[in-house]
N, C-alpha and C positions, 0 to 999 in steps of 0.2 A: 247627712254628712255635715260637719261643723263649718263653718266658715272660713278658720284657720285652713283645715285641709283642701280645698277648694283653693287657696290663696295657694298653697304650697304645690297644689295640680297645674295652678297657672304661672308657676316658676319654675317648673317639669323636677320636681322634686324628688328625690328616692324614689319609694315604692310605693308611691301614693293616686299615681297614675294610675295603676291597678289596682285600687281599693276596690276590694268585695265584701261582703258578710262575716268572711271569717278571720280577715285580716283586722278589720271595726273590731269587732272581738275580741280577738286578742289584746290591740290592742287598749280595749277600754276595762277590760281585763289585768290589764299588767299596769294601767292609770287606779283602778279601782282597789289592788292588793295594795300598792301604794298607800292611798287612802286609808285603809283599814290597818297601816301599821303607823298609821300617823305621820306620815312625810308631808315636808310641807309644800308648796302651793306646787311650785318651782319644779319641784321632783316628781311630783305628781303629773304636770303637765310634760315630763321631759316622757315618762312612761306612753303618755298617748301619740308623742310625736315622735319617740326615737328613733323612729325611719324615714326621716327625713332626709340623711344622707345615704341611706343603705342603697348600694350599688353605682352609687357616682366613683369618680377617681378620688385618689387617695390625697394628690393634689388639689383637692378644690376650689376654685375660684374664692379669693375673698371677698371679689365683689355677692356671687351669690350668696355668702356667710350674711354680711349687710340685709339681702334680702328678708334670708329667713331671719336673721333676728330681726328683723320690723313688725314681721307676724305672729311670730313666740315669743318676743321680751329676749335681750343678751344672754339673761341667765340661763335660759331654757334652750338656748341657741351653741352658749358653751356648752352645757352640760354635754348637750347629742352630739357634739361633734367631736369631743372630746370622746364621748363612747365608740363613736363613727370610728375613730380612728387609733384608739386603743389596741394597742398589742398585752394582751392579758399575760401572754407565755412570761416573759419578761417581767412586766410588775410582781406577779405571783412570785418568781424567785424570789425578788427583793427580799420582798415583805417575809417569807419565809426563813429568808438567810439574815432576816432583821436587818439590811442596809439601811439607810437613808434611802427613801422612797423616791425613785424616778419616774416620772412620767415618758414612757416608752410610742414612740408612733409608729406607723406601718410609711412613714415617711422621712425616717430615719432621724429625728428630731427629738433631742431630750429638755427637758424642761422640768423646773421643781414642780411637783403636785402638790398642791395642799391638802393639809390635813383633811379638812372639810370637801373638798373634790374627791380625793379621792375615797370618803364616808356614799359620798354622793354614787358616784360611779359603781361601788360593790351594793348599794343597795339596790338601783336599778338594775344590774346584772341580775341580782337575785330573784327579783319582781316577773323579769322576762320569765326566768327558770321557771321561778311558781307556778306563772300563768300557763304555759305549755305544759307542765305536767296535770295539773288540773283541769286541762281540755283533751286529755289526753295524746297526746306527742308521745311517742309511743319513742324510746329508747335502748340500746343496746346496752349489755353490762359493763362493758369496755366505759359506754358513754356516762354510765352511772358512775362508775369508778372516778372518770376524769371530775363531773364534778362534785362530786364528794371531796375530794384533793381539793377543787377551788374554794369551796365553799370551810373546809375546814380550814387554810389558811384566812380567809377572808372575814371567818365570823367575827374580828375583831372590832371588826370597820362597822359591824351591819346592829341594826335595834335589836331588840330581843323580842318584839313580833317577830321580824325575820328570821332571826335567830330559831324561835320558834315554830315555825314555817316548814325552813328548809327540815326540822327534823325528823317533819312529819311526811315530807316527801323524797329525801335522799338520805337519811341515817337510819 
């Protein structure tokens, strides 16, 4: 186990307290698709830690925001919290009905997204999807449906590895 996540066990962090075999996995998995479609450092490193806030409140302390970005870099620190707290339902219309692009929370909070975050955001989504299909996360049709619907609104944002990815595991 990395050091970072140790540092993030000692700040009682997401799901990190429960790190096993197959959570490492995953996620060095969904750090490593990353990798292999060219994402850079930032994004790569957001894939290994994006559970950093999973299962805290929604409200999260900014003092522990401060924390973990001490130990993932700000960048790495928006990214995940920013996914953290990401209400997909919502951006997906936007982007769909081609609004201007809001960033939607689960804390009722709007905020412009930027172009480049939210490029960020749909690729790491993607990454997660990959990796669990490719470890086998075994899905309903219903579930294949949904994202197929995300992922075809979304390919705009996403590389054309991803691009290419998803085709070969949802289209």
């Amino acid at each position: 186990m990395d050091v970072k996540f140790r540092q993030l066990i000692e700040l009682g962090a997401g799901k990190f307290e429960h790190v096993d075999a197959a959570l490492i996995e995953h996620l060095e998995g969904t750090r490593c698709t990353l990798k292999s479609w060219s994402a850079n450092e930032t994004l790569q490193d957001a894939g290994l830690y994006y559970l950093a806030y999973y299962g805290q409140d929604s409200s999260y302390d900014t003092k522990q925001r401060v924390s973990v970005a001490n130990v993932l870099g700000e960048n790495v620190e928006q990214l995940i919290y920013y996914y953290f707290c990401c209400d997909f339902t919502p951006l997906l219309e936007q982007i769909d009905q081609q609004r201007a692009n809001l960033y939607h929370n689960f804390i009722s909070e709007k905020e412009p997204l930027s172009l480049d975050m939210l490029k960020a955001l749909c690729e790491l989504d993607a990454a997660i999807f990959v990796d669990r299909a490719l470890h086998g996360t075994k899905r309903t049709v219903q579930q294949n449906k949904i994202l197929q619907t995300k992922f075809k609104i979304t390919q705009q944002f996403l590389s054309l590895a991803a691009k290419r990815k998803l085709n070969q595991h949802f289209f």
